[in-house]
C-alpha positions in Angstrom: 33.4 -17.6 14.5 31.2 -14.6 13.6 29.7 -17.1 10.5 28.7 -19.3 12.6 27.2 -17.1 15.0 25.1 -15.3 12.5 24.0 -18.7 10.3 23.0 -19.8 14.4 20.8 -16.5 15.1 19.5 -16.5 11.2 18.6 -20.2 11.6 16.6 -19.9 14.8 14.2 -16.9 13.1 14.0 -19.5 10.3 12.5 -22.3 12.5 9.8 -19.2 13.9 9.2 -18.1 10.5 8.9 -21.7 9.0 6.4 -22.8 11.3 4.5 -19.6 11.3 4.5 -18.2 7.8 6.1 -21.1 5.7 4.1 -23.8 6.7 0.7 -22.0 6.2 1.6 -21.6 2.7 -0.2 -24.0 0.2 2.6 -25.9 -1.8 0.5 -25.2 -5.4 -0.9 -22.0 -5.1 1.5 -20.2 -2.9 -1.2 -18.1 -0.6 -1.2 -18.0 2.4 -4.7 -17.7 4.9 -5.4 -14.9 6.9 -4.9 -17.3 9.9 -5.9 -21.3 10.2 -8.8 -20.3 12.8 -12.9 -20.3 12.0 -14.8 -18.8 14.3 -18.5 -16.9 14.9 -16.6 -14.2 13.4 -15.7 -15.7 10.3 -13.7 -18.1 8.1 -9.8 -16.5 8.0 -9.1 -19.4 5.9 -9.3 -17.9 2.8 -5.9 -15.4 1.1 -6.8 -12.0 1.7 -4.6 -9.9 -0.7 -3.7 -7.2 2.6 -2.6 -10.4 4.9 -0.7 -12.4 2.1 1.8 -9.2 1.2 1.9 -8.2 5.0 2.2 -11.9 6.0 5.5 -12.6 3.9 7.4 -9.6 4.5 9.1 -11.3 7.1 9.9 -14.3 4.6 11.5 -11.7 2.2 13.3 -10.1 5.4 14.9 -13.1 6.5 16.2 -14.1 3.1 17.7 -10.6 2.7 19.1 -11.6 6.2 20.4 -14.3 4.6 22.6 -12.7 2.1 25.5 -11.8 4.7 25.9 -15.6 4.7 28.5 -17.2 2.6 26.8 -20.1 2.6 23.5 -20.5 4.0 23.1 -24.0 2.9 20.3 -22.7 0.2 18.1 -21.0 2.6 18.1 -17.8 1.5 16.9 -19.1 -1.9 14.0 -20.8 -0.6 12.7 -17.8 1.4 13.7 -15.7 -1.8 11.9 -18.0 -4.0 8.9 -18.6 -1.3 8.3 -14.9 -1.7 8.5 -14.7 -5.3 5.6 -17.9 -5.5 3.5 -15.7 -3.0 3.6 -12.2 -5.4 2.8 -14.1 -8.1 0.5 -15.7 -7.0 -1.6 -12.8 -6.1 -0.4 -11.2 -9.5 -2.7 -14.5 -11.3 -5.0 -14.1 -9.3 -5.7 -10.2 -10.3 -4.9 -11.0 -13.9 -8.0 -13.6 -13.8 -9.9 -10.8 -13.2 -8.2 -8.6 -16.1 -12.2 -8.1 -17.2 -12.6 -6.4 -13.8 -9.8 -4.0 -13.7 -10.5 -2.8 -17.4 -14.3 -1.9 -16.5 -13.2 -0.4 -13.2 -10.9 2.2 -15.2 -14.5 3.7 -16.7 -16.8 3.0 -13.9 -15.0 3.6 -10.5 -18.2 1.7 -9.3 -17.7 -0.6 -6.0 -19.0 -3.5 -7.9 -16.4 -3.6 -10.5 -13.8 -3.6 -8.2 -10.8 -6.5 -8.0 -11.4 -9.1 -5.3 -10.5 -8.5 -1.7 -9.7 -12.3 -1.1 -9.6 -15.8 -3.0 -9.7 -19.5 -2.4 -6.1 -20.0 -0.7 -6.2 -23.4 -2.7 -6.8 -22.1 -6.0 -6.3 -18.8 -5.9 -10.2 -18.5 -7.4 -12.9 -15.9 -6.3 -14.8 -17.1 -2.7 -17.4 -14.6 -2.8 -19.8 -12.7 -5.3 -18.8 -8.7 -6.4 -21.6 -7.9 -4.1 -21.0 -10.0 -1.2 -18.1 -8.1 -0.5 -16.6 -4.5 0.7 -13.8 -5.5 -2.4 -13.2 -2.0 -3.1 -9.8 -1.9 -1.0 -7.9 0.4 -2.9 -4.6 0.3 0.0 -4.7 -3.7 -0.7 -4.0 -3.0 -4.5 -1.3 0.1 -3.7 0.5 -2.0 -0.9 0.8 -5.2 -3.4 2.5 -2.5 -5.8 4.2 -0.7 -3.6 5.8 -4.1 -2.2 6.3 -5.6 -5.5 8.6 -2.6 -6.3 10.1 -2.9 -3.3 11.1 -6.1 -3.4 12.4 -5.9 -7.5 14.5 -3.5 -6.4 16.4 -5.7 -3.6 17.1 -8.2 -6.6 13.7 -10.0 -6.6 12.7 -11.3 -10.5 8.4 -10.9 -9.8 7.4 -10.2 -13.3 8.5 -12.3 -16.2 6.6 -11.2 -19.6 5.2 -8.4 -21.3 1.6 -9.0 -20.6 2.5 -8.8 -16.4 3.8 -5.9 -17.7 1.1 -4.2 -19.1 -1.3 -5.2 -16.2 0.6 -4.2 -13.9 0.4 -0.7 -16.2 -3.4 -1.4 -15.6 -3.0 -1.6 -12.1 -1.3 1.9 -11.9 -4.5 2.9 -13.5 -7.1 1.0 -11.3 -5.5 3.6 -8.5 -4.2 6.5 -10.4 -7.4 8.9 -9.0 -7.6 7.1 -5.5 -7.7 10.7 -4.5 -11.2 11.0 -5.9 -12.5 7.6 -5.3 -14.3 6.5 -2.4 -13.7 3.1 -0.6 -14.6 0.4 1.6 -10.8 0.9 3.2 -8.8 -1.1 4.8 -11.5 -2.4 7.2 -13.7 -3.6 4.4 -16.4 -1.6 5.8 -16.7 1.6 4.4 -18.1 4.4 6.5 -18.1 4.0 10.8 -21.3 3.0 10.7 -21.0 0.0 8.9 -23.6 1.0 7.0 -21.7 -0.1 4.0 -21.2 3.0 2.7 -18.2 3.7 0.3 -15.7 7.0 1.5 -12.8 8.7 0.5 -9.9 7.0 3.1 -6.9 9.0 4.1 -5.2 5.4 4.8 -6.1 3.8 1.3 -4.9 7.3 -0.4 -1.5 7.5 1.3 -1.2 4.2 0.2 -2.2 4.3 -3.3 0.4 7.9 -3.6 3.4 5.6 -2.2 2.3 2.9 -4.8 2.2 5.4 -7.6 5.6 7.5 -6.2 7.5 3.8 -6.2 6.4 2.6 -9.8 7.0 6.3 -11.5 9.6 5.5 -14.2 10.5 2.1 -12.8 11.7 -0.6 -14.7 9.6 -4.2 -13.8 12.4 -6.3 -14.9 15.2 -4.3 -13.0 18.5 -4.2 -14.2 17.6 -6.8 -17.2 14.9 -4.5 -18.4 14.7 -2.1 -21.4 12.0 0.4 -22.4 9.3 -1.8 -22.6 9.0 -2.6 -19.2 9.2 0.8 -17.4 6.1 1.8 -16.1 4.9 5.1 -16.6 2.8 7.4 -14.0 1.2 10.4 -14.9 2.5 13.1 -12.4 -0.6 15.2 -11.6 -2.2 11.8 -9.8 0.7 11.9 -7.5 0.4 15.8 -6.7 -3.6 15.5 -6.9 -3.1 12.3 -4.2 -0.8 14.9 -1.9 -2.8 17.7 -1.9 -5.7 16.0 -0.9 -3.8 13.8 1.4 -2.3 16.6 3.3 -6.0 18.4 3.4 -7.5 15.5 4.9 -5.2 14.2 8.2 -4.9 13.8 11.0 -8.4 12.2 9.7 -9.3 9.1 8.6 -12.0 9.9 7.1 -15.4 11.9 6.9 -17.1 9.8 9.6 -13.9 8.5 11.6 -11.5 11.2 13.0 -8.7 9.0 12.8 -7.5 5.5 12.5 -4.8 3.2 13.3 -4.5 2.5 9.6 -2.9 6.0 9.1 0.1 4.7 10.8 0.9 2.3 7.8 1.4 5.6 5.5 3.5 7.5 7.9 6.1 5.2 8.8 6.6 1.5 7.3 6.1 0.7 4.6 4.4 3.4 2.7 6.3 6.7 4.4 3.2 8.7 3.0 3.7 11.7 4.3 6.3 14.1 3.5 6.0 17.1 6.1 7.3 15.5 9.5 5.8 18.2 11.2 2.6 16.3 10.0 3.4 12.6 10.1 4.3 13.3 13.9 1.0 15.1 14.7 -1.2 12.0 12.9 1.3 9.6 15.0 0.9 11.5 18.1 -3.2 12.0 17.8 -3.3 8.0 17.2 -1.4 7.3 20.5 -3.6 9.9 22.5 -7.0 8.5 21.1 -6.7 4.7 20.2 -3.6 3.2 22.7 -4.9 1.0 25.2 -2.7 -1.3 27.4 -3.2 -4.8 24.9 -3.0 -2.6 21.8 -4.8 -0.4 19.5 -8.3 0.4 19.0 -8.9 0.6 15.2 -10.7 3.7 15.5 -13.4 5.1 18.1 -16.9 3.3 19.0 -15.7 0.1 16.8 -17.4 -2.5 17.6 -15.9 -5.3 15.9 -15.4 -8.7 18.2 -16.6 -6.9 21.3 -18.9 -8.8 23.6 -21.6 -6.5 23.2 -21.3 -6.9 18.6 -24.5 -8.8 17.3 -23.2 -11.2 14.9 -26.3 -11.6 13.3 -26.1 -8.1 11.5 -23.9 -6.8 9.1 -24.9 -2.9 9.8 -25.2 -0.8 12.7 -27.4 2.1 13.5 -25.7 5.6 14.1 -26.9 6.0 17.5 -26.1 2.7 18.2 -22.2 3.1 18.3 -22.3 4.9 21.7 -22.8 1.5 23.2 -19.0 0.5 22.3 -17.4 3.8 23.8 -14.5 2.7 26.0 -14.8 -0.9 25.0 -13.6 -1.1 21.9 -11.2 -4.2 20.7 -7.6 -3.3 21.2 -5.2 -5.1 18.6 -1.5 -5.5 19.4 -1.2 -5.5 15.7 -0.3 -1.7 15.3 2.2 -2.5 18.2 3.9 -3.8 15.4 3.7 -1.0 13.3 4.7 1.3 16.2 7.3 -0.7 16.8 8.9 -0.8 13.3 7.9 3.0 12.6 10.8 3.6 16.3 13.0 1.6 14.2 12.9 3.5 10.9 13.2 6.6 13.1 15.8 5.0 15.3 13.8 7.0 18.4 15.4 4.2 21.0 13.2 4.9 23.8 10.1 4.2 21.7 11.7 1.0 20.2 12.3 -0.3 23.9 8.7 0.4 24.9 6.7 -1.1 21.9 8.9 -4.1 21.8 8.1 -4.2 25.7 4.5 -3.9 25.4 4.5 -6.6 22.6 6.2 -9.3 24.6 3.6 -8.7 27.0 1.2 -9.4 24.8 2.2 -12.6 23.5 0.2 -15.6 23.7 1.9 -19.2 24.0 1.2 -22.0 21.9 2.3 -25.3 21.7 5.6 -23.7 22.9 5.6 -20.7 20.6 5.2 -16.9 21.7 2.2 -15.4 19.2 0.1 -12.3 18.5 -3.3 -13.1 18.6 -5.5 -10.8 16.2 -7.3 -8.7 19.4 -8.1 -8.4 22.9 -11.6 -7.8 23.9 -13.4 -7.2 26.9 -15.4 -9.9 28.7 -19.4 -9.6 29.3 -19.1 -9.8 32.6 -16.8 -6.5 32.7 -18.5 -4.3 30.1 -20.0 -2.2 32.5 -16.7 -1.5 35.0 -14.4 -0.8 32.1 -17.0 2.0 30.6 -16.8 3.3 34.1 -12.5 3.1 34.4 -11.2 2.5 30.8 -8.1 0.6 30.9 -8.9 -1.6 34.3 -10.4 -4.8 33.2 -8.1 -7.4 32.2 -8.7 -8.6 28.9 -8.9 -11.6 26.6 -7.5 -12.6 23.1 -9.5 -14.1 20.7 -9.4 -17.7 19.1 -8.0 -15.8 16.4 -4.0 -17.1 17.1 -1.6 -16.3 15.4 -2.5 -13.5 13.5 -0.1 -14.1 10.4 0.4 -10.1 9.3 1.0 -9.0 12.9 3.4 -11.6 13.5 5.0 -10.9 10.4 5.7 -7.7 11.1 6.7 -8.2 14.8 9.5 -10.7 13.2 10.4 -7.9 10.7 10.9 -5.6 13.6 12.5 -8.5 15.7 14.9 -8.8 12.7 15.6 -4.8 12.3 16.3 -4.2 16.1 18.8 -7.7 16.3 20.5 -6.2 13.4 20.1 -8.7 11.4 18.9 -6.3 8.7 19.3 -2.8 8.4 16.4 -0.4 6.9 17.6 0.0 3.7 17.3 -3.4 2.5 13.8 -3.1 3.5 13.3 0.0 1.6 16.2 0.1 -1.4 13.7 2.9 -2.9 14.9 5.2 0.4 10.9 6.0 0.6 12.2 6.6 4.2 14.1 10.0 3.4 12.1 12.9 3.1 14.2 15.1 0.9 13.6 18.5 1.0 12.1 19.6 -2.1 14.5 22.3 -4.0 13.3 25.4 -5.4 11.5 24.7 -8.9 13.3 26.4 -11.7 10.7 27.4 -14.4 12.0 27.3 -17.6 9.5 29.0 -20.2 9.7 29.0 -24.6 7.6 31.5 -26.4 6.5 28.8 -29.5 5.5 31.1 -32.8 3.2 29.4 -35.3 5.2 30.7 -37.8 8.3 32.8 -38.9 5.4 36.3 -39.7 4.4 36.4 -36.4 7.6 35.6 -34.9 9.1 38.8 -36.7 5.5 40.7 -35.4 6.0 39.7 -31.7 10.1 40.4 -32.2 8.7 43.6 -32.8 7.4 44.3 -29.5 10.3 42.6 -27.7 9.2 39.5 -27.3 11.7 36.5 -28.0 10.1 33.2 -29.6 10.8 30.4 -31.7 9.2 28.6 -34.2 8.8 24.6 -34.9 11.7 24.3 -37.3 14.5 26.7 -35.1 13.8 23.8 -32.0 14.1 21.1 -34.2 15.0 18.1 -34.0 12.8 18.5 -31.1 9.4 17.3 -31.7 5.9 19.6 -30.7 2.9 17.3 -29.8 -0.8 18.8 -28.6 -2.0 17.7 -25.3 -4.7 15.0 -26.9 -1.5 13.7 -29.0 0.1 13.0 -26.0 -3.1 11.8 -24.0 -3.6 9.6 -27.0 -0.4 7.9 -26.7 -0.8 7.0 -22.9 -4.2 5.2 -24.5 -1.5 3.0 -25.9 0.5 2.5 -23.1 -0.2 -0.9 -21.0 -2.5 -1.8 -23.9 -2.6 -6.1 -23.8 -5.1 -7.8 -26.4 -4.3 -11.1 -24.6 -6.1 -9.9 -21.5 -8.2 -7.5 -22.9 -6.5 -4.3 -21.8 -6.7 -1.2 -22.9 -4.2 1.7 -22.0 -5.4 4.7 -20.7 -8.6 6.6 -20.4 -8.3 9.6 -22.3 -8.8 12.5 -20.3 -7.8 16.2 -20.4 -3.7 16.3 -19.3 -2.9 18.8 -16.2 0.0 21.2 -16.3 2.8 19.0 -15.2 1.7 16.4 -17.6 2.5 18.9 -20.5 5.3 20.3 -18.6 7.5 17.5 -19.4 10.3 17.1 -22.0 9.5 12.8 -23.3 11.4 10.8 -25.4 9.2 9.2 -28.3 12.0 6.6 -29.7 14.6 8.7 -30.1 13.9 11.6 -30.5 13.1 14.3 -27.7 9.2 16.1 -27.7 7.4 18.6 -25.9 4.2 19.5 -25.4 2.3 22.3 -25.5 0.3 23.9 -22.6 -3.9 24.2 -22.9 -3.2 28.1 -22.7 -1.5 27.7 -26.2 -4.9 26.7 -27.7 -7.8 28.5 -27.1 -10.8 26.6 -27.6 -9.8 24.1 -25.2 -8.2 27.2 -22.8 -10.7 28.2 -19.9 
């Protein structure tokens, strides 16, 4: 009896995900569009890399749903398989542009970046390197980050050596987000819309998660040997934290925060490791950006408000004042709010956010959807700046909005319990551990047995090469020159690596080179390249 009423409760989120999500997706290339609409504001037509992973995480929620089933009559493979197409999908489309990510690794220029978006039909580029805000380094880390999420709940995503090595490449592309200024997550670099590239708390958080997820994990899962591990250079991740944690509760330098910061402190990236912290950039995005349909992106946007002139791409600074109080509000981060209560299991705060989301639902053609925003009307500009928060407002054309009510599914699923969190997250990103005490170990290394009688002498204790052996001694460029060879593809045109001077926890490390154990010596143990 409890079969049946599961298969019944699993089989009526199928029918709201089939006709949202499944249906959208094009039977060849397996994108999906941002949305079906076209409006002044654009053409949502076209696969976004953000919206397609956001968009099918329900997709891959259901069919983990699916698995408590004893017979689900195949569905759970199709939603499996439907998620699979979609990731690898996205994973062509990025390895077209192999060219791309291998020039980015030197340049770090905007105009080498990979493609924000392609053709949903073929999966091709739809606009020129230029024509575009494509540096969106949290759409690259949240494809990875989701990739090695959903590997590790049983998903087979990668199938040969040379995905393996670009997806080495990729690791690389965002290995010094913490130093590399982007158009973010809104496409549109700096508040001003200036186009302006800037260093994004949101895209950094994202890009630490990504590299966190992949360190030392193994692409084919449990079927995989050495050669498809993918390897992370641990002084990106603690660069990426440091200069995370300096920069929030900020977005960035021009936007004081952002309602993108809640996708690194709860779902799906869980960022942040101090709570103390994540709760304070929560708490300072409620305060400043909740509004009563939503949340504001960030303050004085003026994206799809009635007052935005869609002729022009930029704004002046002094200009932004005029979209104080009226900014869009976008039930999207809802969503996130929502699914960050659940995480937390903070019932009070699950209740409210899934209260204020079915109030914000729009029906169509007898379905209950998110549109993209609510903005307010002309006619009411002037009254809200006066009250905020006493106009009524009005969604856009822009209905459903796939990735918000993917994620509003997701959480639908979580609070039914349908799924718990850990199938969502089978890398427990969601535990902040407590980090233990670090236990330094040091070895005094003598270049050979004269000085190590000499130093004896004065009490000091040392080794030489031939007492540690079998162990092996590399110099930092030895090792440096070996990551050069890691992720290396002639097939795509990939090399491995940039070569650059290795950090103290990069040296720190005991590796294995085949068989045999190595370590590596410090810059301290020689001079000319000691400072």
């Amino acid at each position: 009896m409890q079969d049946i009423e599961l298969r019944t409760r699993l089989d009526q989120y199928y029918g709201q995900i089939k006709s949202v999500i499944l249906d959208k997706q094009h039977p060849i290339s397996g994108l999906l569009p941002a949305s079906t609409a076209v409006t002044v504001h654009g053409n949502y037509q076209d696969a976004w890399v953000r919206d397609n992973v956001y968009s099918i995480l329900a997709v891959w929620g259901l069919a983990l749903a699916y698995r408590n089933l004893d017979d689900d009559g195949g569905r759970g493979f199709e939603l499996q398989q439907r998620t699979v197409k979609l990731m690898r999908a996205l994973l062509r489309s990025m390895m077209a542009q192999s060219a791309k990510v291998e020039k980015f690794k030197r340049t770090r220029q905007p105009i080498d970046a990979l493609h924000a978006k392609y053709d949903t039909a073929t999966g091709d580029s739809v606009v020129g390197d230029d024509e575009w805000g494509h540096l969106q380094i949290d759409a690259t880390s949240v494809f990875l980050l989701t990739l090695a999420q959903m590997i590790a709940s049983g998903l087979e995503i990668i199938w040969t050596d040379e995905e393996v090595c670009f997806i080495q490449n990729l690791v690389y592309y965002i290995e010094r987000a913490y130093r590399t200024p982007d158009f973010g997550i809104w496409e549109r670099g700096a508040k001003s819309n200036s186009g302006n590239v800037e260093l994004n708390a949101s895209s950094l958080g994202m890009a630490k998660a990504a590299l966190e997820s992949l360190s030392g994990f193994n692409l084919f899962g449990a079927k995989g040997s050495r050669s498809s591990v993918i390897h992370v250079i641990p002084d990106n991740i603690a660069q990426s934290n440091i200069t995370l944690t300096s920069m929030l509760p900020r977005e960035s330098n021009t936007k004081e925060t952002d309602a993108a910061l809640l996708s690194i402190v709860g779902f799906p990236a869980f960022a942040v490791d101090d709570p103390d912290l994540a709760n304070k950039v929560r708490n300072d995005i409620i305060d400043k950006l909740e509004g009563n349909y939503g949340l504001k992106r960030f303050l004085r946007d003026g994206h799809q408000t009635a007052l935005e002139d869609e002729g022009r791409l930029h704004y002046e600074e002094q200009e932004l004042k005029q979209f104080e109080h009226i900014e869009s509000e976008w039930p999207l981060f809802y969503t996130y709010l929502y699914l960050d209560a659940i995480f937390r299991d903070d019932t009070p705060q699950i209740n409210h956010y899934r209260t204020r989301l079915d109030a914000v639902l729009v029906e169509q053609n007898g379905q209950k959807l998110l549109p993209e925003l609510y903005f307010v009307a002309e006619d009411c500009v002037e009254q809200e700046r006066l009250e905020p928060g006493s106009q009524k407002r009005i969604p856009n054309d822009n209905v459903p909005l796939v990735w918000a009510q993917s994620l509003y599914l997701l959480g639908c699923l979580l609070e039914d319990d349908l799924l718990r969190p850990g199938d969502l997250d089978p890398l427990g990103r969601r535990h902040h551990k407590i980090p233990k005490k670090p236990v330094v170990q040091l070895m005094f290394l003598a270049e050979d047995e004269a000085l190590q009688q000499e130093l004896e002498a004065y009490g000091v204790q040392t080794q030489t090469i031939e007492d540690i052996s079998p162990v092996q001694v590399y110099r930092p460029e030895d090792i440096a020159s070996i990551h050069a060879q890691i992720g290396k593809c002639e097939e795509l045109g990939l090399s491995g690596r940039i070569p650059r001077k290795l950090k103290s926890l990069t040296t720190s490390r005991v590796y294995m080179m085949g068989k045999k154990q190595a370590i590596c010596l410090t810059a301290s143990f020689i001079q000319k390249d000691f400072s």
